[in-house]
VOPAGU-2260 file (C-alpha; in pm, 1 decimal, decimal comma):
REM VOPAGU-2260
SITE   aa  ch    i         X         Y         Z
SITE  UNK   A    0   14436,9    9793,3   10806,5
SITE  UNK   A    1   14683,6    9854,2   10548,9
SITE  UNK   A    2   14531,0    9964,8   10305,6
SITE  UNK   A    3   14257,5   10196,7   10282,0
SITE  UNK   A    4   13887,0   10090,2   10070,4
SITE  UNK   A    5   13767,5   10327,6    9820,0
SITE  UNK   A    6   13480,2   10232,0    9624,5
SITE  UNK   A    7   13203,2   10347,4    9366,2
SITE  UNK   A    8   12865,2   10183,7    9365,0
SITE  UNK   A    9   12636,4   10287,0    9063,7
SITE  UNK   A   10   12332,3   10117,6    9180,8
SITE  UNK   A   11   12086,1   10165,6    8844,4
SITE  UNK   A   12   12282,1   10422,0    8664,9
SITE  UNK   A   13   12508,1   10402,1    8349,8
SITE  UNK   A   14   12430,7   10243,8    7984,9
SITE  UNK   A   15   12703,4   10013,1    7853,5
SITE  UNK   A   16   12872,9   10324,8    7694,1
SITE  UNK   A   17   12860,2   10525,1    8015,7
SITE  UNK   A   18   13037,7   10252,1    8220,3
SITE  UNK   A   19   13311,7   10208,9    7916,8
SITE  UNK   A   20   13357,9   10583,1    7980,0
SITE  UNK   A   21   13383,3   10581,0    8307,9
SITE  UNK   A   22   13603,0   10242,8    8368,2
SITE  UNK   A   23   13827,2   10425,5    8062,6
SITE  UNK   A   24   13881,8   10743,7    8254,8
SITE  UNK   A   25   13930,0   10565,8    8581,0
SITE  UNK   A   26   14205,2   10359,8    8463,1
SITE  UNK   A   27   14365,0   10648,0    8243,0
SITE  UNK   A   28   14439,5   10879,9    8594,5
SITE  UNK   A   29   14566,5   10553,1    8796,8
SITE  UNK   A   30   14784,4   10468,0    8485,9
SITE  UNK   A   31   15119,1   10471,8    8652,1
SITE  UNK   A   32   15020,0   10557,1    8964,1
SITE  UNK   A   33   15171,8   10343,0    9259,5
SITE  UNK   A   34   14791,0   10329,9    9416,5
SITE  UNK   A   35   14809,6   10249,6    9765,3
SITE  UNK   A   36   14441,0   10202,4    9798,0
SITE  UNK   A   37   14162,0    9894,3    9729,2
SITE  UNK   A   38   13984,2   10058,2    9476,1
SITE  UNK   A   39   13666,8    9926,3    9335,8
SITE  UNK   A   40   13377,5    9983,9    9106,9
SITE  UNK   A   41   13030,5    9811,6    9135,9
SITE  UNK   A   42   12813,8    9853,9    8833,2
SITE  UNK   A   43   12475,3    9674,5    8737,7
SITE  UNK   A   44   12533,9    9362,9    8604,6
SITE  UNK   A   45   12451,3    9426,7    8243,5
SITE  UNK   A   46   12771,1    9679,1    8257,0
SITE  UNK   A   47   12973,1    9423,1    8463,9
SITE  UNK   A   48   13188,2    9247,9    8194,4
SITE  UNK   A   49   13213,4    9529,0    7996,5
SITE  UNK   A   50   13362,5    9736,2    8345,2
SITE  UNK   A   51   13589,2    9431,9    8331,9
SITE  UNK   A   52   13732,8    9400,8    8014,6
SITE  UNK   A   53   13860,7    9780,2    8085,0
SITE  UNK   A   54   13952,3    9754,8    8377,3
SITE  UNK   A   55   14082,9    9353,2    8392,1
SITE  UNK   A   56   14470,2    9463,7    8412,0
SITE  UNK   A   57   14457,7    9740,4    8649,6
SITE  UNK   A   58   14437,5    9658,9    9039,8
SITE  UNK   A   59   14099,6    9813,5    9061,7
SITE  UNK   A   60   13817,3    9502,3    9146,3
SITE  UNK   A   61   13452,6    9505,4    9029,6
SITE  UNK   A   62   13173,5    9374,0    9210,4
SITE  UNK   A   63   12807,5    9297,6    9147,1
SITE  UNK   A   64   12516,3    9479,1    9322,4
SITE  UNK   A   65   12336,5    9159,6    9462,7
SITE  UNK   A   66   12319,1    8778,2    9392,3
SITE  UNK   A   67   12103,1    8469,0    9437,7
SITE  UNK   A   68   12210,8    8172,5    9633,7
SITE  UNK   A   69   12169,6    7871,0    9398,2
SITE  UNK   A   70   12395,9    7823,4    9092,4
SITE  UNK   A   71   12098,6    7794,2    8870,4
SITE  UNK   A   72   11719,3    7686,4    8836,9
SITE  UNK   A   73   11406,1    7858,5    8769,9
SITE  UNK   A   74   11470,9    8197,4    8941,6
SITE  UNK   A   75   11362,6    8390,3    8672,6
SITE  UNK   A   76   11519,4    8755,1    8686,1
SITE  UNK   A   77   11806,9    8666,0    8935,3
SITE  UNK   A   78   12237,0    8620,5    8862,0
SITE  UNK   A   79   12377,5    8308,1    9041,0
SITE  UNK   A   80   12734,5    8324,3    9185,7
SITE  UNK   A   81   12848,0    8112,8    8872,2
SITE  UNK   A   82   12740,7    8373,9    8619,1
SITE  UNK   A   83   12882,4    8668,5    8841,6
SITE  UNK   A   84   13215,5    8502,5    8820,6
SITE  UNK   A   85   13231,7    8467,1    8449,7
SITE  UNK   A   86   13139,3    8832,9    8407,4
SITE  UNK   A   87   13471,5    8903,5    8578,4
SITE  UNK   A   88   13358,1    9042,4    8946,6
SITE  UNK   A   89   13541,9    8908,9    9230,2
SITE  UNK   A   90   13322,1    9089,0    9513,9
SITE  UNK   A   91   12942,6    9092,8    9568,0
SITE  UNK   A   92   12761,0    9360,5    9746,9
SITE  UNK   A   93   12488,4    9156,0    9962,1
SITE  UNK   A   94   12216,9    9337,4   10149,0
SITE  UNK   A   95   12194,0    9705,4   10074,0
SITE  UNK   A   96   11930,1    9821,7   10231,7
SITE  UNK   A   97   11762,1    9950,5    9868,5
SITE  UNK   A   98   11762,5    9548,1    9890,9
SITE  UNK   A   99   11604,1    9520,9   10253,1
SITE  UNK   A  100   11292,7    9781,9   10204,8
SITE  UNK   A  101   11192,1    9758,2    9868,5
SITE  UNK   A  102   11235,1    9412,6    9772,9
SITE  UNK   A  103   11213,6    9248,1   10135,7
SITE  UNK   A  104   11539,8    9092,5   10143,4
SITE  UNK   A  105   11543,9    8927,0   10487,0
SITE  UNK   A  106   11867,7    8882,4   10746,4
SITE  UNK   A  107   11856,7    8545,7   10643,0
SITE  UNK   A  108   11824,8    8574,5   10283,0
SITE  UNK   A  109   12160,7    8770,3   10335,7
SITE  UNK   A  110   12340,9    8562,1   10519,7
SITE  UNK   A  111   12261,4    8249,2   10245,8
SITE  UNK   A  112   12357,4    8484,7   10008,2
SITE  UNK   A  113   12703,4    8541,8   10194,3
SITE  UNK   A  114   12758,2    8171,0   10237,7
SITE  UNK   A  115   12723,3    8068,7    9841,5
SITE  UNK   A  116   12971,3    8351,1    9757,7
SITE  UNK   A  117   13216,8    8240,0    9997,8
SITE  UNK   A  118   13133,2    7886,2    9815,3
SITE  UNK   A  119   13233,6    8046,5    9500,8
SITE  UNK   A  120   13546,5    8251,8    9575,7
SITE  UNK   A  121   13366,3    8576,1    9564,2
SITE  UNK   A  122   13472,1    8840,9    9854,2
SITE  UNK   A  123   13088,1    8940,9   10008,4
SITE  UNK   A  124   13076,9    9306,6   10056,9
SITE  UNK   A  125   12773,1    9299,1   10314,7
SITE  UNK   A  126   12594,7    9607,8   10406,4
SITE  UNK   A  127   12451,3    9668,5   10694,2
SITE  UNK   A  128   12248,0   10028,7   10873,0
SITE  UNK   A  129   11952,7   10133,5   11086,8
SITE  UNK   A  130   11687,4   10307,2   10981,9
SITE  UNK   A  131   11572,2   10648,9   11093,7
SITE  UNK   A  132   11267,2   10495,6   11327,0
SITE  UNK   A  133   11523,7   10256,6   11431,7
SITE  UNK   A  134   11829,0   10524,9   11535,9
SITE  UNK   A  135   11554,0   10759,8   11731,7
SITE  UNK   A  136   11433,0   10473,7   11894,8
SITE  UNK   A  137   11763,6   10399,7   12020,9
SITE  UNK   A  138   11766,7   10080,4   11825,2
SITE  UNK   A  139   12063,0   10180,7   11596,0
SITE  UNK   A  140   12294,3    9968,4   11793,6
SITE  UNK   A  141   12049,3    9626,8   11836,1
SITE  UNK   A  142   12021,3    9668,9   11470,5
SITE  UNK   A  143   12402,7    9667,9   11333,8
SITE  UNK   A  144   12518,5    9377,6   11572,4
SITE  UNK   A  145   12189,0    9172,0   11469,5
SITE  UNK   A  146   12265,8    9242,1   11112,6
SITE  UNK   A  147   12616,0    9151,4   11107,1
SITE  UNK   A  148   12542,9    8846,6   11353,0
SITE  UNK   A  149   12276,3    8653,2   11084,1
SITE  UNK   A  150   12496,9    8757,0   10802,2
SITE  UNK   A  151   12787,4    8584,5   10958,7
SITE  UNK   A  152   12636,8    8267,2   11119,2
SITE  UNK   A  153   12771,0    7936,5   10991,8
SITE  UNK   A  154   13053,7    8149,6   10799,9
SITE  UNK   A  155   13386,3    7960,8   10901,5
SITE  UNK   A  156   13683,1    8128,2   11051,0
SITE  UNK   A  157   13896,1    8082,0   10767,4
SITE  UNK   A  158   13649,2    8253,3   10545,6
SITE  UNK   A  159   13684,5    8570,2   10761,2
SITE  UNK   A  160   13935,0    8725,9   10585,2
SITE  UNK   A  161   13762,0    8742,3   10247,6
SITE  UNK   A  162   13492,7    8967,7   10438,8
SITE  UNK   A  163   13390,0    9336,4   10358,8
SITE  UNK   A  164   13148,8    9544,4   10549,3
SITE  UNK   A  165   13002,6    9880,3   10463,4
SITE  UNK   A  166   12804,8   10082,1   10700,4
SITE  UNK   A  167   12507,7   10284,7   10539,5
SITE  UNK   A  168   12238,6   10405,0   10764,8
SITE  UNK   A  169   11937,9   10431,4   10580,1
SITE  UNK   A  170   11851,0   10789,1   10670,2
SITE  UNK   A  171   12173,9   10875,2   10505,6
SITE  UNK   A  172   12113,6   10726,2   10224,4
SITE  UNK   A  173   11949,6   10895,8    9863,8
SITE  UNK   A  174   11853,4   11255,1    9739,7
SITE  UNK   A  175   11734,7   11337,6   10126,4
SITE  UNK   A  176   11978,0   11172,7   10318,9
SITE  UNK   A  177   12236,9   11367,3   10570,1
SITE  UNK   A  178   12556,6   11204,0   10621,1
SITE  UNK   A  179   12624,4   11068,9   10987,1
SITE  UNK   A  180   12895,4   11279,2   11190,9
SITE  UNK   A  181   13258,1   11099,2   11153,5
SITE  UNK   A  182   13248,7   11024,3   11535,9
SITE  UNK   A  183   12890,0   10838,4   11526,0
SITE  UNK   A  184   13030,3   10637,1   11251,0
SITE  UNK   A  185   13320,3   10521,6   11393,8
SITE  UNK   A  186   13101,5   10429,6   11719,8
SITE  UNK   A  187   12934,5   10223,3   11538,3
SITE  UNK   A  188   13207,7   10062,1   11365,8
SITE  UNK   A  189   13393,9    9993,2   11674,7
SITE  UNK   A  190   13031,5    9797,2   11781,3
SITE  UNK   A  191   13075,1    9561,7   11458,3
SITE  UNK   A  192   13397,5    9499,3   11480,6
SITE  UNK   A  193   13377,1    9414,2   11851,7
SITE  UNK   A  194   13038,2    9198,6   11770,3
SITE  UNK   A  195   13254,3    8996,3   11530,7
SITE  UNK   A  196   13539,3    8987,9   11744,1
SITE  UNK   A  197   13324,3    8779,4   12007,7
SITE  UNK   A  198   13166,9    8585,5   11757,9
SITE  UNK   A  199   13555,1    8487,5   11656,1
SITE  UNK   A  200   13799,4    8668,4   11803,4
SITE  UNK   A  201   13948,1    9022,0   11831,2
SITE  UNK   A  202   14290,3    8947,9   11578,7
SITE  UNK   A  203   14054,7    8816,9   11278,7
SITE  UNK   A  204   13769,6    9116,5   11374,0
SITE  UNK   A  205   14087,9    9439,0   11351,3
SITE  UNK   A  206   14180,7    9252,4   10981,1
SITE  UNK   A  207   13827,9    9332,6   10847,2
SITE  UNK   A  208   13767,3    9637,4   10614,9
SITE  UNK   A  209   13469,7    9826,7   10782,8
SITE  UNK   A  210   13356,2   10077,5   10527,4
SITE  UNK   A  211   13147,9   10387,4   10560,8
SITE  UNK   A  212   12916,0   10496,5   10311,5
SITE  UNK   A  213   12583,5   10753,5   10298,1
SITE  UNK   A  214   12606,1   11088,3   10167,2
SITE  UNK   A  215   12957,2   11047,0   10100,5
SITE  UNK   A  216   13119,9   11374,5    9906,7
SITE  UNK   A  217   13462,0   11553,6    9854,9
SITE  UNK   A  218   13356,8   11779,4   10163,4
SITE  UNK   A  219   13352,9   11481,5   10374,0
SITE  UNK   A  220   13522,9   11196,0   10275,2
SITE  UNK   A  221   13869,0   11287,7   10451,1
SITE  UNK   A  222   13693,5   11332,8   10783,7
SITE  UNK   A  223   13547,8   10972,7   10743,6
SITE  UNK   A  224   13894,6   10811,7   10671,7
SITE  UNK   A  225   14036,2   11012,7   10981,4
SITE  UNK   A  226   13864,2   10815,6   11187,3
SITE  UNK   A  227   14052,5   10509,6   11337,1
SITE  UNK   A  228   13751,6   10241,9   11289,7
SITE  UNK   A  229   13673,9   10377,4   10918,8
SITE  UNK   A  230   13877,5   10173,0   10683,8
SITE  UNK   A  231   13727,8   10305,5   10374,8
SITE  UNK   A  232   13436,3   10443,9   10151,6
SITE  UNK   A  233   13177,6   10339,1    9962,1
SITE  UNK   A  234   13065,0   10582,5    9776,2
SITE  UNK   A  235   12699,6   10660,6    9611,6
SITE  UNK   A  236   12583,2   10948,9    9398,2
SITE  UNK   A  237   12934,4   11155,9    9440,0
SITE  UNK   A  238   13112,4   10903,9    9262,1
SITE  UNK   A  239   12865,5   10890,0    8962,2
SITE  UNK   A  240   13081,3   11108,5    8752,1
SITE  UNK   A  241   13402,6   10995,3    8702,7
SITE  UNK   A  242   13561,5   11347,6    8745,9
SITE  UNK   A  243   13415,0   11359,8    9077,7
SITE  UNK   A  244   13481,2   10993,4    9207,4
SITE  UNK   A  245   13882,3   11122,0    9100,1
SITE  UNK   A  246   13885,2   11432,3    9296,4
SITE  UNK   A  247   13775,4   11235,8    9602,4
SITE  UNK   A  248   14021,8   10992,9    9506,3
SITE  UNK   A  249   14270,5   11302,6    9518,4
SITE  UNK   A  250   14138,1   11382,4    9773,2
SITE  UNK   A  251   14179,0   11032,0   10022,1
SITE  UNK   A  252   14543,0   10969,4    9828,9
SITE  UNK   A  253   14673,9   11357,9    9952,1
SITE  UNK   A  254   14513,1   11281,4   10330,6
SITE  UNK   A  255   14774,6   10992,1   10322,1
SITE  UNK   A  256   15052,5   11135,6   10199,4
């Protein structure tokens, strides 16, 4: 991978002053800065174009924190592809597992969802993790490669590329969650990537950006990037603040350096 992931997710946080703040002070400490990163910010869509109109000539993307498949209709309540687009956002998170448990969000709903965005140009930043039941059960593994196997059928080979995947296991996910040790996430990593590799083949699988994310902080997040099948971060409550989503910034640039 050449360059390394490093991204913010908000989930229902920030007013549309909050994310002007924030997308303000992000772009004031890369200002000059020869980033060698992918940096990105995902806010909730009513914060999306303003994110983007701050951020629009810096290298640092914004995405959108879910999407429905059709362009438009009576889905009252839900953003089509189209509308993402002309807010700016050029990735789409798809299948957060906030998504999976409390709103049902099925494997298939995901992979539809992944399938219009690749329609539309949009990068799909698809999220996969086992639950807590599911890890202790030994199920951890079934659970990843099933995941990633829906949200990838019918996607073409040449569509590959555009492809993001974080990692989250539930359990370390939100005010109780523990992060996973470095070395269990990079197990599992390796699984996806090889999963995808048979679905398509090994060259295409190494070129894909596997994230980590759950519990992510500035105590951690160097650990995570040593690992060799971690390609990145994405990055919950720790990055809230824009100070803190910075140091860890600091933090990832200095482990390179």
């Amino acid at each position: 991978m050449s360059k390394l992931w490093l991204g913010s997710g908000w989930k229902m946080n920030k007013t549309l002053t909050e994310a002007h703040i924030f997308a303000k002070s992000l772009k004031d400490y890369i200002s000059g800065k020869d980033l060698d990163l992918n940096l990105f910010v995902v806010p909730p869509f009513t914060a999306l174009h303003t994110v983007y109109e701050v951020l629009s000539d810096t290298p640092i993307k914004i995405g959108a924190q879910n999407m429905y498949w059709e362009d438009s209709g009576s889905f009252t309540g839900e953003i089509s592809p189209v509308m993402i687009k002309e807010s700016g956002a050029t990735i789409v998170e798809l299948g957060h597992s906030e998504r999976r448990i409390l709103f049902g969000e099925t494997d298939e709903q995901v992979n539809q969802k992944v399938l219009s965005a690749i329609r539309h140009g949009l990068q799909p930043l698809i999220c996969l993790g086992e639950t807590k039941n599911e890890k202790e059960s030994c199920l951890a593994e079934e659970t990843v490669i099933r995941q990633i196997s829906v949200a990838l059928k019918n996607v073409p080979a040449n569509a590959i590329p555009s492809i993001i995947i974080a990692y989250e296991p539930v359990w370390s996910i939100g005010n109780n969650g523990t992060a996973a040790s470095p070395e269990y996430a990079n197990k599992i990593h390796s699984l996806i990537r090889a999963s995808i590799g048979r679905s398509y083949n090994v060259a295409m699988a190494e070129n894909i950006p596997i994230l980590y994310g759950g519990s992510v902080n500035l105590q951690n997040a160097v650990s995570f990037i040593e690992q060799p099948g971690i390609d990145g971060l994405f990055i919950g409550r720790a990055s809230w603040e824009v100070s803190s989503f910075i140091q860890i910034l600091k933090a990832v640039e200095n482990s390179q350096s």
